[in-house]
C-alpha positions as CSV (number, residue, x, y, z in Angstrom):
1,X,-183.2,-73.2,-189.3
2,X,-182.7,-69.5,-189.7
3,X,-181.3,-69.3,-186.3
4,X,-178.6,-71.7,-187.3
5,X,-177.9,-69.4,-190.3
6,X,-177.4,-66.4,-188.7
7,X,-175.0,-67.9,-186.0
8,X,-173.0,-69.6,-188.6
9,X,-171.0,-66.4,-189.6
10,X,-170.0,-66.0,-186.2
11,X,-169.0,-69.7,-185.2
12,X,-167.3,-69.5,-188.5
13,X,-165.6,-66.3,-188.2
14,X,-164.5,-66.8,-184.5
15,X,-163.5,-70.7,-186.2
16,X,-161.0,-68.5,-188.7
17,X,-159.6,-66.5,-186.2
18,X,-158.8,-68.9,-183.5
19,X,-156.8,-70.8,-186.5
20,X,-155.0,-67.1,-187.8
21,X,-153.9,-66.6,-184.1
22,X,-152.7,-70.6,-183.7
23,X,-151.1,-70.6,-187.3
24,X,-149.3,-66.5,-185.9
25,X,-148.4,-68.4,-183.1
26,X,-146.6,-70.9,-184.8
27,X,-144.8,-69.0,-187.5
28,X,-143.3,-66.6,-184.4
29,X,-140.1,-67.4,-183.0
30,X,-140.4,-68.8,-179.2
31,X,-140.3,-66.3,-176.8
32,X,-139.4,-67.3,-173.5
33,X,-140.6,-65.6,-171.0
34,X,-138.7,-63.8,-168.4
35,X,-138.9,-64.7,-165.2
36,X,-139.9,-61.9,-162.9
37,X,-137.1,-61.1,-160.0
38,X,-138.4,-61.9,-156.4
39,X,-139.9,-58.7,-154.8
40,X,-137.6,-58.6,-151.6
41,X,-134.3,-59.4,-151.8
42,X,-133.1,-62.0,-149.8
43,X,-129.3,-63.3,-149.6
44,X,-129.0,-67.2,-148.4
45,X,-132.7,-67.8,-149.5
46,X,-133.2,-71.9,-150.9
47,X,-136.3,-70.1,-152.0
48,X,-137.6,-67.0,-152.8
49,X,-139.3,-64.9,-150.6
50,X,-143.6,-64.6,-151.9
51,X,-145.8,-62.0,-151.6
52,X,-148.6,-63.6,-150.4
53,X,-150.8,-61.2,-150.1
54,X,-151.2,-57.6,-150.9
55,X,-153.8,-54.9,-149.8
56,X,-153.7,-51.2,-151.1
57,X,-156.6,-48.4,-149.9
58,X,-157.2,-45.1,-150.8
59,X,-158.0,-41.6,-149.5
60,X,-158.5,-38.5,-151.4
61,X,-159.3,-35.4,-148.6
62,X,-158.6,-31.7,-149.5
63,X,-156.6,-32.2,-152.7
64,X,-154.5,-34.8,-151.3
65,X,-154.2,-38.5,-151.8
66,X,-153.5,-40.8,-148.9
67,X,-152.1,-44.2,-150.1
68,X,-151.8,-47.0,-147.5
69,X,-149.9,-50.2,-148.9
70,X,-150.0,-53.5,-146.4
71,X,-147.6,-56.2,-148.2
72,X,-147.8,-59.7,-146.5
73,X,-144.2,-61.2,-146.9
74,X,-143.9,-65.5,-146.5
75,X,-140.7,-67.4,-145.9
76,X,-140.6,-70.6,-147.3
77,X,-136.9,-71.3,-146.1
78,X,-136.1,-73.2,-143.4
79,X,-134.0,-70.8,-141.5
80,X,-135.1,-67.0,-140.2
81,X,-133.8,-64.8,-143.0
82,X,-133.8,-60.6,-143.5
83,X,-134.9,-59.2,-146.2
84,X,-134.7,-56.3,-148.8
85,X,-136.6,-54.5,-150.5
86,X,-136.1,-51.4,-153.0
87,X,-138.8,-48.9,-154.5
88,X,-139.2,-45.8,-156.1
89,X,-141.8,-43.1,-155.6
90,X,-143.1,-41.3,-158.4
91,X,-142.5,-37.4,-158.1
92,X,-144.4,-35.2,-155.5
93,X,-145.5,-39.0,-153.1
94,X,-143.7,-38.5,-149.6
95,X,-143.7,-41.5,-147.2
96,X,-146.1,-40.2,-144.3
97,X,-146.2,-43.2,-142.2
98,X,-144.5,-47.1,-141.7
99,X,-145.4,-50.3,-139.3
100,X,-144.3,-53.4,-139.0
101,X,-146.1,-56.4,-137.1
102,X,-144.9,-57.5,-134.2
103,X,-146.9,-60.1,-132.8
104,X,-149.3,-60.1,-135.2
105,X,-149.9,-56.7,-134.5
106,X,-149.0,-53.6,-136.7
107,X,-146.7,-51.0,-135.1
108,X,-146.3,-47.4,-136.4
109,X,-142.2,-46.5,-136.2
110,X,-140.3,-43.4,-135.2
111,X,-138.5,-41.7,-137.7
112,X,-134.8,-40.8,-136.8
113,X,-132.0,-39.7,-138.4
114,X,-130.4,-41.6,-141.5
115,X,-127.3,-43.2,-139.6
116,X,-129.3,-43.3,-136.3
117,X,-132.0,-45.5,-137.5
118,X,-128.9,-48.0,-138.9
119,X,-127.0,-48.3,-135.5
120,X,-130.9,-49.0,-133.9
121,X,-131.4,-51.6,-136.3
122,X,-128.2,-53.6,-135.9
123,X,-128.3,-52.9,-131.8
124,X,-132.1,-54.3,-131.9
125,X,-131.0,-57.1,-134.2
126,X,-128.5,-58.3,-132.2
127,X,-131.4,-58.6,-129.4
128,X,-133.3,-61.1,-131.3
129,X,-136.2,-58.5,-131.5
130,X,-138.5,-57.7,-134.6
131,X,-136.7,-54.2,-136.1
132,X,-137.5,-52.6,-140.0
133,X,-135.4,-50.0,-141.1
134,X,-137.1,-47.8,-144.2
135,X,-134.7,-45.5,-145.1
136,X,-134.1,-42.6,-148.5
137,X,-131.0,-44.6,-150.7
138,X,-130.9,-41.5,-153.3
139,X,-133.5,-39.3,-155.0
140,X,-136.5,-40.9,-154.6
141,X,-135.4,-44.4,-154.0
142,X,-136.0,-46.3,-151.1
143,X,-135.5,-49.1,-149.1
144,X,-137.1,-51.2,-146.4
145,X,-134.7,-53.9,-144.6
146,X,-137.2,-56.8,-142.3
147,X,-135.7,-58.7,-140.0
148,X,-136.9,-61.1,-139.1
149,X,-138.5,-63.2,-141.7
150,X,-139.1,-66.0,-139.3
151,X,-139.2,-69.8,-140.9
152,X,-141.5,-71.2,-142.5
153,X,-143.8,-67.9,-141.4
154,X,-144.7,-64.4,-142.6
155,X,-144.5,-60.3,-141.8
156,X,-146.6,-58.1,-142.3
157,X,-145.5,-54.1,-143.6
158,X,-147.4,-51.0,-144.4
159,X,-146.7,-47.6,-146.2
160,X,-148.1,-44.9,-145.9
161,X,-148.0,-41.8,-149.2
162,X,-149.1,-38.9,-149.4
163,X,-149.2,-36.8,-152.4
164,X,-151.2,-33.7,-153.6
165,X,-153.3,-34.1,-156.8
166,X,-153.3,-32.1,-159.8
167,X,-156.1,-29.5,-159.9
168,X,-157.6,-29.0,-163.7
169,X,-160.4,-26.5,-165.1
170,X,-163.3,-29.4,-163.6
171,X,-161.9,-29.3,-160.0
């Protein structure tokens, strides 16, 4: 019987709070909630493009941080689509290194000039072949195009930052 005694107070106060938070609940105004805008931008897409599946590993060597970023991209469309998509990088992060799967297999790209790497990507679009184009918009915005996103199938990308870390009094 004691044991019931001293677990009462507890049923009984988590009892009274589950009823405050039900009765907060309902004197609140609804709140809808937003819904979140698709990752990559896609124009055409039935549906929206899904991250399906997301892997991001670190390295910390000599005061800098090595960030490598593998998004797995699925098309749920019914038609081969290109995509979009836009990021920031917080001050100091460079982009050290980018791949894109073809075949299943991730290859690293070449960096080339700004207006270079455009005229590639259209000339090995137009030749049904598997071209990204990551590329500085302004500041420290950028964007990756895909093409393609094949139907009903996904791509694989990878980043690859690099940014030195802060040094305090401890190391």
């Amino acid at each position: 019987m004691p044991l019931v005694l001293r677990r009462a107070p507890c049923v009984l106060a988590l009892l009274l709070g589950t009823l405050a938070g039900s009765a907060y609940a309902q004197s609140r105004p609804a709140v809808r909630p937003l819904a979140p805008a698709p990752l990559l931008q896609v124009a055409g897409a039935e549906q929206p493009i899904a991250l399906s599946q997301a892997r991001i590993e670190g390295d910390i060597q000599a005061g800098i941080a090595q960030t490598r970023i593998t998004l797995e991209f699925h098309n749920p469309n019914r038609r081969v689509l290109e995509g979009e998509l836009q990021f920031p990088l917080a001050e100091g992060q460079q982009i050290t290194g980018f791949a894109l799967d073809i075949g299943g297999e991730l290859r690293e790209a070449v960096p080339v000039p700004k207006d270079r790497g455009r005229q590639v990507f259209e000339e090995i679009a137009r030749r049904g072949v598997d071209p990204g184009l990551l590329e500085q918009t302004a500041g420290n915005q950028f964007r990756l195009r895909i093409y393609p996103l094949p139907a009903g199938g996904s791509r694989r990308v990878q980043l690859v930052l690099r940014e030195p870390l802060a040094f305090s009094g401890q190391g």
